[in-house]
C-alpha positions, 0 to 999 in steps of 0.5 A, a space after each residue: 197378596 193382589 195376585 191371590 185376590 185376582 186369583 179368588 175373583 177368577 175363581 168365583 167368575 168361572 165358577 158363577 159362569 158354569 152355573 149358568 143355563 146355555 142353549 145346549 138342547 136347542 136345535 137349529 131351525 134347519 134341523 126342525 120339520 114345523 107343520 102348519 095343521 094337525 089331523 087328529 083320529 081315533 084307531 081303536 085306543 090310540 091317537 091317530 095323527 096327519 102333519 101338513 109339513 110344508 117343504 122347500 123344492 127348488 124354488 117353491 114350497 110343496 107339502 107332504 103329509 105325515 102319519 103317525 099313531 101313539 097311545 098319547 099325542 107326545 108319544 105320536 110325534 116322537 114317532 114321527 120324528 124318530 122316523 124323520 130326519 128333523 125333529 117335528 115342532 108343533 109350535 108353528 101349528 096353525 089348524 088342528 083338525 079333530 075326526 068328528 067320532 073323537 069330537 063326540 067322545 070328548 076333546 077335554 083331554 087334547 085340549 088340555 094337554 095342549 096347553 099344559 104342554 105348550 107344545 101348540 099355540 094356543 092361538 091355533 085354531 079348531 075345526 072338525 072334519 065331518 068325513 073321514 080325515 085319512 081321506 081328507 088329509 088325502 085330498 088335501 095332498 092332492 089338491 092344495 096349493 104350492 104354498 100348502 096354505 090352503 086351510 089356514 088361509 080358509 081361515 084368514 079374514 084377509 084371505 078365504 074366511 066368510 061370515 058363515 065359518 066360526 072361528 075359535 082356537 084352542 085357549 077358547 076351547 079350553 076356556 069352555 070347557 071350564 066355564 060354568 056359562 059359555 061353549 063355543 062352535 068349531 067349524 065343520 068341513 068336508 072333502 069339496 066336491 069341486 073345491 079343497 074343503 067344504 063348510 058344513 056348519 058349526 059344531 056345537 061343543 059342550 065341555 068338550 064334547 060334540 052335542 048339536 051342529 048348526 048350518 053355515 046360515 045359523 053360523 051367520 047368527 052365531 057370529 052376528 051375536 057375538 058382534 062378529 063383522 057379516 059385512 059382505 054377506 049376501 042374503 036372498 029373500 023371496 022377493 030379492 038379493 041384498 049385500 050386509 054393509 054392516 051388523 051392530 047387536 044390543 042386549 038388554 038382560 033381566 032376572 027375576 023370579 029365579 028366572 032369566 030374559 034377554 032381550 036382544 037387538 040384531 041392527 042390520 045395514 044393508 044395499 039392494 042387489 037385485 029384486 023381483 017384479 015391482 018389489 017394494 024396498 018395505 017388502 024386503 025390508 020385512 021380508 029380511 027381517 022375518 027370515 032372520 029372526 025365524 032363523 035365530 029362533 030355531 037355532 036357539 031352539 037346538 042349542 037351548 035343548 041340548 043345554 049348550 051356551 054356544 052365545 055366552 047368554 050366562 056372561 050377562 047373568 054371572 053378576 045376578 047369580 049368586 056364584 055358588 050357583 053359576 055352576 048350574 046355569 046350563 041346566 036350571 037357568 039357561 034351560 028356561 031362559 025366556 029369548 026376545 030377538 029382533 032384527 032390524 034392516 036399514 036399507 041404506 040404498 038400493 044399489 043398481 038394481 035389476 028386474 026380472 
């Protein structure tokens, strides 16, 4: 009887141990080809892609660039690795570059294919290549690092990143395209005619689509607004130079009449590099100011014709706006919103200044 019991007990083990999942489908990491950016084109009605893969030789990494087409971006790389002798991976993606032409056509359906996949990571971050991308990705081959880094680390606050490029990745794209009251600004480089890559700007994306750009000094503003540190920037007024030690911004909103206003506070530290003549601090100071604001002004000026909340201005009015009617915040709203920005500089020191 307790030989039939132990029986029944091995029985039920064996069976409950058959049921479970295993990791049959994994494939070693060896077997993987893992790129670190993604180009993106349009050839006529199909997706055209370029992987960076970096790869292992003799005791240094170099990278190679990989072509692929398909009428969908799953059906590009399983191309591209039918071809290879590793399965292409693109989970350790870090850069996903679109072709301007596809970027005024629409991402909607990339980027949420992205994350309906969770092929990429989210957190992957996108840029726009304002040249032709087979000739980019060219010479990026010809030019990048041993490492193959180079426009990823382009993006690192601890590496190459400056204030005047936008950062945003792929779940903030995502994030605008359905949101009734904020865009983003992807940053839009070139082929450096010295250098790997060149800053452009920003492009302005509206659910999804190319609208407006604004330059790498209105990038500034941009990331300024959104409390995004300008620390070591350096600004040149008529009469001199000064270096950004910190930036702080305030808002104050208001709504009434079935209209919106914002006031907004750029608070600026800054130290003296270099001056001209017997240039006063004041006169900088002013200088500084006036330059900063004419320069927001006009930049809000585009985005609010093209109807593109780049700022997240509607963030600030979504508890003052009946929800049925956040939906038409771009076009009724945002289109007339009355703007109030102000800077204002603390010169902190004046460095070791120099007289021309």
């Amino acid at each position: 009887m307790k030989t039939f019991k132990k029986l029944r007990v091995i029985i039920l083990i064996s069976f409950l141990a058959s049921t479970l999942s295993a990791c049959w489908d994994n494939k070693d990491i060896n077997h993987r080809v893992l790129p670190v950016v993604l180009g993106i084109s349009m050839l006529k009605d199909e997706y055209k892609l370029f992987l960076q893969i970096p790869q292992p030789s003799q005791g240094t990494i170099k990278t190679k660039i990989v072509i692929g087409t398909g009428k969908t971006i799953s059906q590009a790389v399983d191309k591209i690795s039918t071809n290879m002798e590793s399965s292409v991976d693109l989970l350790h993606l870090k850069v996903i570059v679109f072709e301007k032409k596809l970027a005024q056509k629409g991402m909607n359906d990339l980027i949420s294919g992205f994350m309906r996949s969770r092929d990429v990571s989210p957190k992957a971050m996108v840029a726009i290549c304002d040249d032709d991308i087979g000739l980019f990705f060219s010479k990026m081959k010809q030019s990048t690092e041993p490492e193959g880094t180079a426009l990823l680390e382009y993006f690192e606050k601890n590496a190459g990143w400056n204030p005047q490029i936008a950062l945003t990745s792929v779940w903030m794209t995502y994030r605008s395209i359905h949101s009734y009251t904020q865009d983003v600004a992807i940053p839009m480089l070139k082929i450096g005619k010295s250098t790997l890559v060149e800053q452009v700007g920003s492009a302005v994306i509206k659910k999804g689509k190319l609208v407006e750009e604004i330059n790498s000094d209105e990038t500034l503003l941009f990331n300024a607004f959104n409390d995004e540190s300008n620390n070591g920037k350096i600004e040149v007024t008529h009469d001199g130079s000064v270096l950004i030690l910190s930036n702080k911004m305030k808002h104050k909103s208001k709504f009434k009449n079935e209209r919106a206003y914002l006031k907004s506070k750029l608070k600026l530290k800054v130290s003296i590099l270099e001056t001209t003549g017997d240039t006063s601090l004041e006169s900088i100071k002013n200088d500084m100011e006036k330059l900063l604001t004419n320069r927001f002004n006009k930049m809000f000026t585009k985005i609010q014709d093209s109807e593109a909340d780049i700022l997240g201005l509607g963030q600030y009015y979504r508890n003052k706006i009946p929800r049925k009617e956040l939906k038409n915040w771009r076009s009724k709203y945002y289109s007339k919103l009355t703007m109030d920005f102000q800077v204002q500089v603390d010169i902190q020191n004046g460095g070791n200044l120099i007289t021309h």
